[in-house]
C-alpha positions as CSV (number, residue, x, y, z in Angstrom):
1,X,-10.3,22.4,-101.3
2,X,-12.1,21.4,-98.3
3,X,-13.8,24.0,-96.2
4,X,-12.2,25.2,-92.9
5,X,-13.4,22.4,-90.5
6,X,-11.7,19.8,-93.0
7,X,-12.8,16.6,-92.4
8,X,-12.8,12.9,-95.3
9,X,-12.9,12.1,-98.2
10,X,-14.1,8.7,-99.3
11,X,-13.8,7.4,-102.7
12,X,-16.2,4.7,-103.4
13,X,-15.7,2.6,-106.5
14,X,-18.8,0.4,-107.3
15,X,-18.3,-2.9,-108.9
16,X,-21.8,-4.7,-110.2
17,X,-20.3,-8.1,-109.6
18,X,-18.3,-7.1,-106.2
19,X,-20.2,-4.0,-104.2
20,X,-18.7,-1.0,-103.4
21,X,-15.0,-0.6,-102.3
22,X,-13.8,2.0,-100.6
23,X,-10.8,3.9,-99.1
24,X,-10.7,7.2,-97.0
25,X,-8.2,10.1,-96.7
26,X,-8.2,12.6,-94.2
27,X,-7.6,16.3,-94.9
28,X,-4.4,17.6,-93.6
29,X,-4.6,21.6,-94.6
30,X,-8.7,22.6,-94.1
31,X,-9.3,25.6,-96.1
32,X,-6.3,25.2,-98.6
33,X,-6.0,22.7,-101.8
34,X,-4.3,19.4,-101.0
35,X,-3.6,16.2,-103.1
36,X,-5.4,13.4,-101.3
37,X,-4.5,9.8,-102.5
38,X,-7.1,6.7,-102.2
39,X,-5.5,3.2,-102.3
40,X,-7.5,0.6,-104.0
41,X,-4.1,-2.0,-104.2
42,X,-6.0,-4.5,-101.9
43,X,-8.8,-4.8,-105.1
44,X,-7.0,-4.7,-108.1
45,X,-8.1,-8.1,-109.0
46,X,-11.9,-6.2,-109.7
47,X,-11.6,-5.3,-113.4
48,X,-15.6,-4.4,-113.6
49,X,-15.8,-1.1,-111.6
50,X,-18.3,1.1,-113.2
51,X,-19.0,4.3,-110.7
52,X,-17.1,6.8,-108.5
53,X,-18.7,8.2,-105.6
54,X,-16.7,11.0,-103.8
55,X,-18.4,11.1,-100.0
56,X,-17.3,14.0,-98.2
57,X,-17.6,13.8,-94.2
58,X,-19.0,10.9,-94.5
59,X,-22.0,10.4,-91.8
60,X,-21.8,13.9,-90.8
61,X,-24.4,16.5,-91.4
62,X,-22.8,19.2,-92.9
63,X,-25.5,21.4,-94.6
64,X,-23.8,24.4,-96.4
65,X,-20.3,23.1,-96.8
66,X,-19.1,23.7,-100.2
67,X,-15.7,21.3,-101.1
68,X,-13.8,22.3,-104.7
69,X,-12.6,19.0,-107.2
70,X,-9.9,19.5,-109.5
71,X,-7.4,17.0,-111.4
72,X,-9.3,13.9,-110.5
73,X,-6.8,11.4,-112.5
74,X,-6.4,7.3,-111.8
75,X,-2.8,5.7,-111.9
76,X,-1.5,2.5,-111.7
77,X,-0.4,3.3,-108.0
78,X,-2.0,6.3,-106.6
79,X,0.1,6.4,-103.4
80,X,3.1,8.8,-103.5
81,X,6.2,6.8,-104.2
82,X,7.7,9.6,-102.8
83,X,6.8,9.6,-99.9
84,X,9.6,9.3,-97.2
85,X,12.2,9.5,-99.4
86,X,15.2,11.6,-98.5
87,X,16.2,14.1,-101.6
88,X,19.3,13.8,-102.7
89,X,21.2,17.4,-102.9
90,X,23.1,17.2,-105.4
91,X,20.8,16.0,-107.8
92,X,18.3,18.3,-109.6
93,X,15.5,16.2,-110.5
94,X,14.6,12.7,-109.2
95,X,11.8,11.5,-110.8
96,X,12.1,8.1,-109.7
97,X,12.6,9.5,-106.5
């Protein structure tokens, strides 16, 4: 949960053999919980990564600000395959969407 302004999130993976790679998502409901994604597709061929840094408002000054983690998980695509996808009515659940 981000706090009312909103704001970034960056998700920095650190690689010893590759630097740091990193992708951003913006906050779309400040003040609420919301599942943020982080695509890291274009570095998959980095098998080494061995820290997560989660950099919130990045470059900001933002003493005070309190954000709230939960359910950090990894998959092997961590965009929403769902996304865009038209449900179909008559059927209950799509999990393949």
């Amino acid at each position: 949960m981000s706090p009312a302004g909103g704001g970034t999130v960056t998700m920095q993976l650190s690689s010893p053999t590759q630097g740091n790679k990193e992708a951003t998502a913006t906050v779309n409901t400040p003040g609420e919980w919301e599942t943020l994604g982080f695509d890291f597709s274009a570095f998959d061929a980095i098998t080494d990564f061995a820290e997560i840094r989660l950099l919130f408002n990045a470059g900001t000054a933002a003493a005070g600000q309190s954000w709230c983690i939960d359910n950090l998980r990894q998959g092997e695509v961590t965009v929403d395959p769902c996304a865009g996808v038209v449900p179909v009515p008559n059927i209950v659940n799509d999990f393949e969407c």
